[in-house]
C-alpha positions in Angstrom: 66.9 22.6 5.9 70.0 21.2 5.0 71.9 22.3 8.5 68.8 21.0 10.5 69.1 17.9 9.1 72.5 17.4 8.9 72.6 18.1 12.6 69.7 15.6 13.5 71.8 13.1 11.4 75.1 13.5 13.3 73.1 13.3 16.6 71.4 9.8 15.4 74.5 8.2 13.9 76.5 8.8 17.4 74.4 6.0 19.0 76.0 2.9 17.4 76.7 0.0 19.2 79.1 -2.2 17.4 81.4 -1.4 14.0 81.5 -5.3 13.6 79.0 -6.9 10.9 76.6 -9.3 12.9 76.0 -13.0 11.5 72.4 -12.5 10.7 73.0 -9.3 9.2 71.1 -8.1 6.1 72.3 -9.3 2.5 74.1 -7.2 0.6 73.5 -6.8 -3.1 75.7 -5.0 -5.7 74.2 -4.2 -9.1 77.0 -2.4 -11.6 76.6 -1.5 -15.1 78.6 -2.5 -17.7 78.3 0.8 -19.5 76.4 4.0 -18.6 72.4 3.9 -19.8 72.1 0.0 -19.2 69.3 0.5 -16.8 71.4 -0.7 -13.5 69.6 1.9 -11.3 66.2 1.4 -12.7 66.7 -2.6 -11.8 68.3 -1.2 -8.3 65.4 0.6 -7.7 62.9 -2.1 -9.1 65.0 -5.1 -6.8 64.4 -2.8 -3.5 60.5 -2.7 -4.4 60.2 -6.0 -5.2 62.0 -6.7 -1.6 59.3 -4.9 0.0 57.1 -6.8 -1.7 58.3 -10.3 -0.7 57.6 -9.1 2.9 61.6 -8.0 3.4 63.2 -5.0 5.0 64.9 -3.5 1.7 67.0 -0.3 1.8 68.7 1.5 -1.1 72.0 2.8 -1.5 73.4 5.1 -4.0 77.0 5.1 -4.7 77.4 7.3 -7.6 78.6 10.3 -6.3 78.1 12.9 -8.7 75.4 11.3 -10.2 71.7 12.4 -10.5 71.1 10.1 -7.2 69.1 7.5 -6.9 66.2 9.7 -4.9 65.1 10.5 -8.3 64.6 7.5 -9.8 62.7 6.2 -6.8 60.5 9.5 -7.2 61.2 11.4 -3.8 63.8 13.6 -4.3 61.4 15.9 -3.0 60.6 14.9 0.1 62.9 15.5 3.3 65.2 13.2 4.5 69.1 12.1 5.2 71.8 12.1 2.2 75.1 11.6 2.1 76.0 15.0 2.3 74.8 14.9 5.9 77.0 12.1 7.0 80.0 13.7 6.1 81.0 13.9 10.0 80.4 10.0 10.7 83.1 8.1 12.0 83.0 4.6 13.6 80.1 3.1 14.6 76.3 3.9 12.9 73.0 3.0 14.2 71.6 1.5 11.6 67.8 1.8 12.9 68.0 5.2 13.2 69.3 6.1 10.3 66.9 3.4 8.4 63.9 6.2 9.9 65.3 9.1 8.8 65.8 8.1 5.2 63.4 9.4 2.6 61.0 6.7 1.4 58.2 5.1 -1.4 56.4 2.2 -0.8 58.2 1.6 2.3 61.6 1.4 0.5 63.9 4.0 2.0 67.0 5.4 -0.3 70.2 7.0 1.0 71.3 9.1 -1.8 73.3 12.0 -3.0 72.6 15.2 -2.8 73.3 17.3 -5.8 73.2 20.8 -4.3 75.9 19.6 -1.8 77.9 17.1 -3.2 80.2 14.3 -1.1 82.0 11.4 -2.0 82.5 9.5 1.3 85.4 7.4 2.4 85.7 3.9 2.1 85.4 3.6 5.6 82.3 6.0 6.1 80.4 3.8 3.6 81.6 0.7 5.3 80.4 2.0 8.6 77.1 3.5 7.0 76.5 -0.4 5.2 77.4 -2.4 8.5 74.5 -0.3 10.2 72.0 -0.3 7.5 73.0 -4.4 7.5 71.5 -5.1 11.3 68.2 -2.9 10.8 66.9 -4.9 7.5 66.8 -7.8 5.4 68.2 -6.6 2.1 70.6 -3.5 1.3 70.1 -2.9 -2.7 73.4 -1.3 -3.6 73.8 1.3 -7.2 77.4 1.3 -7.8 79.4 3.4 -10.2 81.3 1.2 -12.7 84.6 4.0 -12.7 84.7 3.2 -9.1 84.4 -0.5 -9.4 87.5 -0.8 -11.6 89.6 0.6 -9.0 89.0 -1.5 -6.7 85.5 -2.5 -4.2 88.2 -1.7 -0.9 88.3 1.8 -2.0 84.6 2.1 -2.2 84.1 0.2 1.3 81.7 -2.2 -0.2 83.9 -5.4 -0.8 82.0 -7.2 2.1 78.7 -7.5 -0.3 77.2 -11.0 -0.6 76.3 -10.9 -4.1 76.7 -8.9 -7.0 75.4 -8.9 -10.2 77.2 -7.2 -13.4 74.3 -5.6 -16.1 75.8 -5.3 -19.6 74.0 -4.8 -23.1 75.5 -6.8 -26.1 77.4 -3.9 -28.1 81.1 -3.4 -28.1 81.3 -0.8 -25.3 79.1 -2.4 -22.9 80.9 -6.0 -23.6 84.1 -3.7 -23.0 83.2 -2.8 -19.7 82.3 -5.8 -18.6 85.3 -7.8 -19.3 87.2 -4.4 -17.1 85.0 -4.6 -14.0 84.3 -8.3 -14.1 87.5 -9.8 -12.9 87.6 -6.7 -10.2 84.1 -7.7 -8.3 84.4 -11.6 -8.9 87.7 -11.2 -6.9 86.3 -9.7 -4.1 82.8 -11.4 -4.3 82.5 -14.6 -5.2 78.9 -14.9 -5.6 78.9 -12.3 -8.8 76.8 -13.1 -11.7 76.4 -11.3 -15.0 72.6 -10.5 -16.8 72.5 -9.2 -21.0 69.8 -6.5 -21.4 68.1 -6.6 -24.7 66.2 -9.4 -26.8 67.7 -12.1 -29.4 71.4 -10.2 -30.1 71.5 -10.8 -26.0 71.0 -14.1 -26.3 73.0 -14.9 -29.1 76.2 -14.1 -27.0 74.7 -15.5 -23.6 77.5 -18.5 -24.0 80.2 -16.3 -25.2 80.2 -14.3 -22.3 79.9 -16.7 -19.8 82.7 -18.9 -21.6 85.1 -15.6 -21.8 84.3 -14.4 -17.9 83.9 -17.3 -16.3 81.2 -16.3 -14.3 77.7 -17.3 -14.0 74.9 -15.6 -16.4 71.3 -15.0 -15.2 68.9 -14.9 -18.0 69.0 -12.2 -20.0 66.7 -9.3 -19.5 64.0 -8.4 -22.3 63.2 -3.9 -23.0 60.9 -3.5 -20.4 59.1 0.1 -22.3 56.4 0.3 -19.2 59.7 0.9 -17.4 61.4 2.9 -19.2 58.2 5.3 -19.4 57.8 5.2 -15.8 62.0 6.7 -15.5 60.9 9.2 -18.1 57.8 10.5 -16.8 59.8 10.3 -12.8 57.7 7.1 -11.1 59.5 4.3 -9.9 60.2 1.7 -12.6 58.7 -1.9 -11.1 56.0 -1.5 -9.6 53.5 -2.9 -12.3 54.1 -6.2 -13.9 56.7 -6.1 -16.7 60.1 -7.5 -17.7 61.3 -5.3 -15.0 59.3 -6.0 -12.2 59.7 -10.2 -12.9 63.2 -9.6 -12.7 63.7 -7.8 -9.9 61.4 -10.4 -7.8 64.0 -13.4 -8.8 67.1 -11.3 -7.8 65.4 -11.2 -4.4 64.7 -14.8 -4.4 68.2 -15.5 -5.5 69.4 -12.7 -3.0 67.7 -13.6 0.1 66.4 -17.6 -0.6 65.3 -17.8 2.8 63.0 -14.6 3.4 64.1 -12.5 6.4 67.4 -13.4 8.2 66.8 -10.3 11.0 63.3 -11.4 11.8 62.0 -7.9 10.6 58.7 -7.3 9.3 58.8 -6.3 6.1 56.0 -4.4 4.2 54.0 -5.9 1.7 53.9 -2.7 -0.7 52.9 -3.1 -4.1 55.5 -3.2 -7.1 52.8 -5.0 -9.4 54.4 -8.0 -10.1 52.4 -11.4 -10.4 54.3 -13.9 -11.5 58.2 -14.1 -12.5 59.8 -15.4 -15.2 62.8 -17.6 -14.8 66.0 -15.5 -14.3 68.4 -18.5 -14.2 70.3 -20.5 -17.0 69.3 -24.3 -15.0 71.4 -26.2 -17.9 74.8 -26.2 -19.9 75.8 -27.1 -23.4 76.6 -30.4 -22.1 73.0 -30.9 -20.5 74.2 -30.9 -17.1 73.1 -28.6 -14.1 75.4 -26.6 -12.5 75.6 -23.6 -9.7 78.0 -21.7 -7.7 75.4 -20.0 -5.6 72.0 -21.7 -6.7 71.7 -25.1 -5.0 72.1 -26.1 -1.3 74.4 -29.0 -0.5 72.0 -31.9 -1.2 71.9 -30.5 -5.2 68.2 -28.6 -4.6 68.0 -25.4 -6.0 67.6 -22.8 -3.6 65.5 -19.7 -4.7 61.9 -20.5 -6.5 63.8 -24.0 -7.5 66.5 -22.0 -10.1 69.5 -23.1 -10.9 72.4 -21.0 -12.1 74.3 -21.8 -15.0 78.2 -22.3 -14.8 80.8 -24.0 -16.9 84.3 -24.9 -16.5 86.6 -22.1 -18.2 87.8 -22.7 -22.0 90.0 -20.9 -23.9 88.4 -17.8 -25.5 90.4 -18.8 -28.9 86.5 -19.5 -30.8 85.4 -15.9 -29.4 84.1 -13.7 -32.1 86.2 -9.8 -32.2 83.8 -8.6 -30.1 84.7 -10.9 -27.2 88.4 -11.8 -27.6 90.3 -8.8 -25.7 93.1 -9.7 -28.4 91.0 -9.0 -31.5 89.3 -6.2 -33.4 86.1 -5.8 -35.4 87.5 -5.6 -39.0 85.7 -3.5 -41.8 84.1 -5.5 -44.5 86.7 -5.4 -47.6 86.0 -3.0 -50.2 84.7 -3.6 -53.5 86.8 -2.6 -56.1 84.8 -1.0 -59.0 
């Protein structure tokens, strides 16, 4: 099976009109962990859903080479279907419709994954190609993106042209780590990146830290979602009933995509199970202010289900705590002499 469909794949991609990435293209969304087991694909996989949900074109993309592929999580690994592997041959132009119908698919939400019988790391400019196709067919192109690539630089992975991107972290040492490595690397190269804590009050606690240290604006943090996390276990896509998850997901499209369809596609409706959202954006800073880099339009209203984004002007990171200051270490507790 894998020849045949490596061959109707190179026969498909042939048919590409233009390399050049079209004004009302698709938006491009980057999710990155911080630190592996952070739940970056379960939210990539969750955001596409709640895409189709909203009535948009979504499309996955896994760029994890080497990884389990992102097939899985969405639950069709099983079913037949393009992957990487099978675009090793492309060069230049892609059609992005046709490829968009030959991708495997749940809920209406195709994936473009790796294959882990036949692995493939593409080139930067295969991916590039791949993305400026994908971009003309739909309205949103979810992107899972290895962190060890990331810090090398977004030109070598051939995804530096995404709209948006948004960093996942947890608040413990490694993850905070991570995040001050990649951080710098993807706000560089896209300036709409924003950073989201995963866990409960300890997230929230160092909310202001973060942002103060990076610079960067933060997205409310995300509370353990256990109905996800089952639904990963057990191999069903995590999002599609209501949960910390799903809500999520369904702001990062609004936030994503404010205006609905920019292709004029028809999106499906699907079904990820979410009813209501809870606010993903930080609307006001210490000083009681309200500030965004990519949250209001140019007469101050905020765009995206009325949310603002929270962002304050850099200070030094001298009142940071050891486990934000890149200059300090956690210190053991002094010992107790008998």
């Amino acid at each position: 099976m894998g020849r045949a469909r490596q061959s109707a794949g190179m026969g498909m991609l042939g048919s590409g009109s233009t390399g050049s990435l079209d004004p009302e293209a698709g938006v491009c969304l980057l999710l990155v962990g911080a630190s592996g087991g952070v739940g970056a694909s379960t939210l990539a996989v969750a955001t596409g859903l709640a895409g189709c949900a909203a009535g948009l074109r979504a499309v996955l993309v896994d760029l994890q080479p080497g990884g389990p592929g992102l097939d899985v999580a969405l639950g069709v690994e099983h079913r037949p279907g393009l992957r990487w592997s099978d675009l090793a041959g492309v060069a230049g132009p892609v059609d992005g419709e046709g490829l968009f119908a030959r991708l495997p698919a749940c809920d209406a939400l195709p994936v473009l994954a790796h294959d882990r019988e036949r692995p493939f790391a593409p080139e930067a400019e295969q991916v590039c190609d791949v993305l400026t196709g994908l971009r003309s067919a739909v309205d949103l192109l979810v992107l899972d993106v290895c962190r060890s690539v990331v810090a090398a630089g977004l030109a070598r992975l051939g995804v530096e042209s995404a709209d948006r991107a948004v960093l996942l972290a947890t608040p413990t040492v490694l993850s905070l780590a991570g995040l001050a490595a990649i951080a710098p690397v993807v706000a560089q190269a896209i300036p709409e990146t924003f950073v989201m804590l995963r866990g409960g009050s300890t997230a929230r606690a160092v909310v202001d830290d973060v942002q103060d240290c990076l610079d960067l604006p933060m997205l409310t943090c995300l509370p353990d979602d256990s109905g996800a996390r089952v639904a990963v276990e057990q191999g069903r896509p995590p999002g599609r009933r209501a949960g910390p998850v799903a809500e999520c997901a369904a702001d990062l499209v609004a936030i994503a995509v404010p205006g609905g369809s920019r292709n004029g596609h028809t999106g499906s409706t699907g079904s990820t199970g979410s009813t209501g959202s809870t606010s993903i954006a930080r609307n006001t800073d210490r000083t009681g202010g309200t500030a965004s880099r990519a949250g209001r339009d140019g007469d101050g209203r905020d765009r995206g289900r009325g949310r603002g984004v929270s962002r304050r002007p850099r200070h030094s990171d001298a009142h940071l705590g050891p486990r934000l200051r890149g200059d300090a270490r956690v210190q053991p507790p002094p010992r107790v002499q008998p």
